[in-house]
C-alpha positions as CSV (number, residue, x, y, z in Angstrom):
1,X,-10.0,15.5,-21.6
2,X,-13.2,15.0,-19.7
3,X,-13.3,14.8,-15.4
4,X,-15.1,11.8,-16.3
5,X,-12.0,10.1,-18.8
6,X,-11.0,6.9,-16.6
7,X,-6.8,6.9,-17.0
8,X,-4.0,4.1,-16.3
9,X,-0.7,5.5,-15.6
10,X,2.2,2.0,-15.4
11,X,5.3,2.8,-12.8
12,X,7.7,-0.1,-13.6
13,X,11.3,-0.3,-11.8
14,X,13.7,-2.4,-10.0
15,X,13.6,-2.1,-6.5
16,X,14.6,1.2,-4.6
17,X,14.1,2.8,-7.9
18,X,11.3,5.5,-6.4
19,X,8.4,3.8,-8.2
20,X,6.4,3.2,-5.1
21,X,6.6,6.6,-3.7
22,X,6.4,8.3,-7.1
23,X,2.8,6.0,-7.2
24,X,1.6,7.0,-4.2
25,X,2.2,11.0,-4.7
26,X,0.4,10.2,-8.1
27,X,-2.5,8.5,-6.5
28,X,-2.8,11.6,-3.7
29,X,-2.3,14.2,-6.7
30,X,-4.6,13.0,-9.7
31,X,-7.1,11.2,-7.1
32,X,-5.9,7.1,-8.8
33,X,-6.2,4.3,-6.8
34,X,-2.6,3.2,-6.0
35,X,-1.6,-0.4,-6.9
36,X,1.6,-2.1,-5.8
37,X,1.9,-5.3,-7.6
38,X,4.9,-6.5,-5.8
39,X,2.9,-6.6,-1.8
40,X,0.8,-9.2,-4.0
41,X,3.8,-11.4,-5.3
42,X,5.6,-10.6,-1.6
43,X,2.0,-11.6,0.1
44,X,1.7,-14.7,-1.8
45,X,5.1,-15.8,-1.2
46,X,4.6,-15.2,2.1
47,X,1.5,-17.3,2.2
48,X,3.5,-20.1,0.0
49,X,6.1,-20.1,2.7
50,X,4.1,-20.3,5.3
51,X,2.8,-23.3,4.2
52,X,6.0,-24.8,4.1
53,X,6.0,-25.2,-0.2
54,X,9.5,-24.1,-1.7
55,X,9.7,-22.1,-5.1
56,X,11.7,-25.0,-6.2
57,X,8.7,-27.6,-5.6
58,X,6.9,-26.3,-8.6
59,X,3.9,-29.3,-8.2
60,X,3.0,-28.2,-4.8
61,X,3.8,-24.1,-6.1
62,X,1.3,-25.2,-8.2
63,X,-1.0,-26.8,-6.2
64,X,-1.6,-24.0,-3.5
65,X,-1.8,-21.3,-5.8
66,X,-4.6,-22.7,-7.9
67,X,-6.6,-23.3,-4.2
68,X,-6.4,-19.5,-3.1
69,X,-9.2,-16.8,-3.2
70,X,-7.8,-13.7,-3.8
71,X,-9.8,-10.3,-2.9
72,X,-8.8,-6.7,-2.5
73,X,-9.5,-4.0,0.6
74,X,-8.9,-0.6,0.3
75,X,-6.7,1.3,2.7
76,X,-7.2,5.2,2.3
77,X,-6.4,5.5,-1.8
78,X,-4.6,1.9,-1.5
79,X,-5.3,-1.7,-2.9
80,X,-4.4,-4.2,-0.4
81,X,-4.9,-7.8,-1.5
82,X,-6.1,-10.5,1.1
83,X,-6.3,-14.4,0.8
84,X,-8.8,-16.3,1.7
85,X,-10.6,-13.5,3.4
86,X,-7.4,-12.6,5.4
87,X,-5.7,-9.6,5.2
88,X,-2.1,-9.4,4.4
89,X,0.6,-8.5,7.4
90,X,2.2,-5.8,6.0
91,X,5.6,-6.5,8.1
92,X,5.6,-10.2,7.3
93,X,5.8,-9.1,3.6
94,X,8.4,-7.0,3.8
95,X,10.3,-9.7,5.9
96,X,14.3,-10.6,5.3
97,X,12.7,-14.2,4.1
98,X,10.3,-12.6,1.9
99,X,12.9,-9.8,0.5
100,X,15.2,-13.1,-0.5
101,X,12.3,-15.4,-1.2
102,X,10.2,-13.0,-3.9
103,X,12.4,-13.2,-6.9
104,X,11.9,-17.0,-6.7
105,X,8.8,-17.2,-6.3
106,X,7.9,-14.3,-8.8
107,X,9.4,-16.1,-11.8
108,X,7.5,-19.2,-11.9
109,X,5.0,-18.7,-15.2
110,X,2.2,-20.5,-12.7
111,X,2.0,-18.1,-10.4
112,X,2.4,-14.9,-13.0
113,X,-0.8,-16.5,-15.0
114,X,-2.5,-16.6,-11.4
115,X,-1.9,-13.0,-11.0
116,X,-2.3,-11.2,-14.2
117,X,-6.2,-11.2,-14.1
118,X,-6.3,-10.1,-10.6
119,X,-3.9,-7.3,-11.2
120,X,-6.0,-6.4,-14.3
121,X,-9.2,-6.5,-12.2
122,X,-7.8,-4.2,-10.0
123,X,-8.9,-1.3,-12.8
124,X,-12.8,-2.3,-12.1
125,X,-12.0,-1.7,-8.2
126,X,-11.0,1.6,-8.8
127,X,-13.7,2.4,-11.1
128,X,-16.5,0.9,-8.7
129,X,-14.7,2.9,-5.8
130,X,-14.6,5.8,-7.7
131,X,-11.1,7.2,-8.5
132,X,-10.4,9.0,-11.6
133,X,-7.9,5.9,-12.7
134,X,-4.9,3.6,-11.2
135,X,-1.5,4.2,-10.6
136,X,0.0,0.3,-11.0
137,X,3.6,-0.1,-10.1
138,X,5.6,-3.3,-10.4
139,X,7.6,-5.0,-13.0
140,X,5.8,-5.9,-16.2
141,X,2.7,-3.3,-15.6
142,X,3.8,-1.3,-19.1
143,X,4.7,-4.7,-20.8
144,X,2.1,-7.2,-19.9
145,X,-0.7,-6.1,-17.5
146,X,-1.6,-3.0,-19.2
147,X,0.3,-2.3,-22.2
148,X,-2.0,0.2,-23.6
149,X,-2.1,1.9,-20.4
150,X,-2.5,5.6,-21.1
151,X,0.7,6.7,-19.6
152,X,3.9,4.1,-19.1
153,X,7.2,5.2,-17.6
154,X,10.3,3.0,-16.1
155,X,12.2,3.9,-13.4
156,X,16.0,3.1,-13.2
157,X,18.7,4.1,-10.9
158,X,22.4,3.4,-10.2
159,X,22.5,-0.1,-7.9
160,X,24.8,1.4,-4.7
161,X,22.3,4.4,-4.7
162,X,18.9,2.3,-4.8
163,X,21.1,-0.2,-1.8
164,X,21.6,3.0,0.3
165,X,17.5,4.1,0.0
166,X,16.5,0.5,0.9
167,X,19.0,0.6,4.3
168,X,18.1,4.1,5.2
169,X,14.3,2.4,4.9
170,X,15.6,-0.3,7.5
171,X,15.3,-3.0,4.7
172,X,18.0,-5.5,4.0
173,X,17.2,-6.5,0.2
174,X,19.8,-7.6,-2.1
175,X,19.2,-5.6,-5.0
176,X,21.9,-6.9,-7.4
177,X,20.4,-10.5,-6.5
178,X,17.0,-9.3,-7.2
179,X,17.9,-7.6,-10.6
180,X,19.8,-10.5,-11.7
181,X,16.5,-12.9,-11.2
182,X,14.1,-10.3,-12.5
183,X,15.7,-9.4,-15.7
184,X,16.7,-13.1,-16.7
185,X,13.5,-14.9,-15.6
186,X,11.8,-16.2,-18.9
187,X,8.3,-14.6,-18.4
188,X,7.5,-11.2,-17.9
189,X,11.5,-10.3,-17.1
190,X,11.8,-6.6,-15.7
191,X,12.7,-4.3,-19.4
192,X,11.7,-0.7,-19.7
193,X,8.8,-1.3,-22.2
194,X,9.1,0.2,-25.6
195,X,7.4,3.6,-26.4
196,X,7.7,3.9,-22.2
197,X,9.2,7.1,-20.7
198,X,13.1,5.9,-18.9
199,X,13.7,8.0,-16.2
200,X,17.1,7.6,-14.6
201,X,16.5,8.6,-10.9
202,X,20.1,8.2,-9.4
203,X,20.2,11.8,-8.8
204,X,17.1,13.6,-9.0
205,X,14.6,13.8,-5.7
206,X,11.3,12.2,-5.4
207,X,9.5,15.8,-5.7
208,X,11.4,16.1,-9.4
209,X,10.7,12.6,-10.5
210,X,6.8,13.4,-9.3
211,X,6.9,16.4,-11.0
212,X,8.1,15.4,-14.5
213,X,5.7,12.5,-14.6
214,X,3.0,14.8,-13.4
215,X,4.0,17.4,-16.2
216,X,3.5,14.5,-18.7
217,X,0.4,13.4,-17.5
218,X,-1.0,17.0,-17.5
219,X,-0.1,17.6,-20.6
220,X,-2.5,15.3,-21.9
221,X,-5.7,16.9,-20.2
222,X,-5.9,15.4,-17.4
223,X,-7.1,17.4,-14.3
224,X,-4.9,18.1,-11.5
């Protein structure tokens, strides 16, 4: 391929799976723009919760997400979304009420549909910034946002070793929880997409997860 060839590699995984830190050795290695979808559903549950509307209350769910302006900063080779001009508090997101609250909030089809054209748009912002493509990792990236995305692989892991990486990180998610509510929600439910590359992380190291994904993007041209 070309220097100029624009690419789209999708990261999907449960959480503690290695999907954000396999993105962001992607972004610094192949020069992407690095796009974690989940700090947008964690900011906008935030936001929801701050303004006192539960995931349960679907009219006022629905209400207040129609009414926000979503925008994006970049932060180094990051996309960082703010609302309503603000900028997202990074340690509010990643909050004990947020970690049990996101699950919720992320299976309601309303705010999904809200999303998936910002998330999409999030390939112009890389172009107009210059990067030689986007590394998007979340959920449904392969399976709904960008399902022809050049390069699609799923992370997985055994659940008491993705619990130990979220404590030894200082976080307190449920991850058993949080796979039950992602893989049975109606729309967009966590699945490794088909024709994606399953990578079963349990016991390989962040350098040899980087490095087999890195191999397979590579392969196909691209410039390292």
């Amino acid at each position: 391929m070309t220097a100029a060839r624009f690419i789209i590699v999708a990261i999907d995984g449960g959480a503690a799976s290695g999907k954000s830190s396999t993105s962001r050795a992607l972004s610094e290695r192949f020069h992407l723009l690095h796009v974690d979808t989940g700090s947008f559903y964690r900011a906008i549950t935030a936001e929801l919760l701050r303004r006192g509307v539960s995931a349960s209350d679907l009219r006022a769910v629905r209400t207040s997400v129609a009414g926000l302006t979503l925008g994006t900063d970049l932060v180094g080779r990051s996309a960082c979304m703010t609302i309503d001009g603000r900028p997202i508090d990074a340690a509010e997101i990643r909050s004990a009420t947020v970690n049990g609250e996101v699950s919720r909030f992320a299976a309601i089809p309303e705010i999904r549909t809200a999303l998936l054209a910002y998330q999409r748009g999030q390939a112009e912002v890389a172009r107009k910034a210059g990067f030689h493509g986007l590394v998007m990792e979340g959920r449904d990236i392969g399976s709904v946002i960008f399902p022809q995305a050049d390069f699609r692989f799923f992370l997985y892991a055994d659940p008491l070793e993705r619990a130990k990486r979220r404590a030894l990180e200082g976080q307190t998610d449920s991850i058993v929880e949080r796979d039950r509510l992602d893989t049975q929600r109606r729309t967009a439910p966590l699945a490794c997409p088909p024709g994606a590359t399953a990578i079963d992380s349990t016991h390989l190291s962040l350098d040899q997860v980087v490095e087999f994904v890195s191999k397979s993007i590579e392969a196909a041209g691209t410039p390292a």
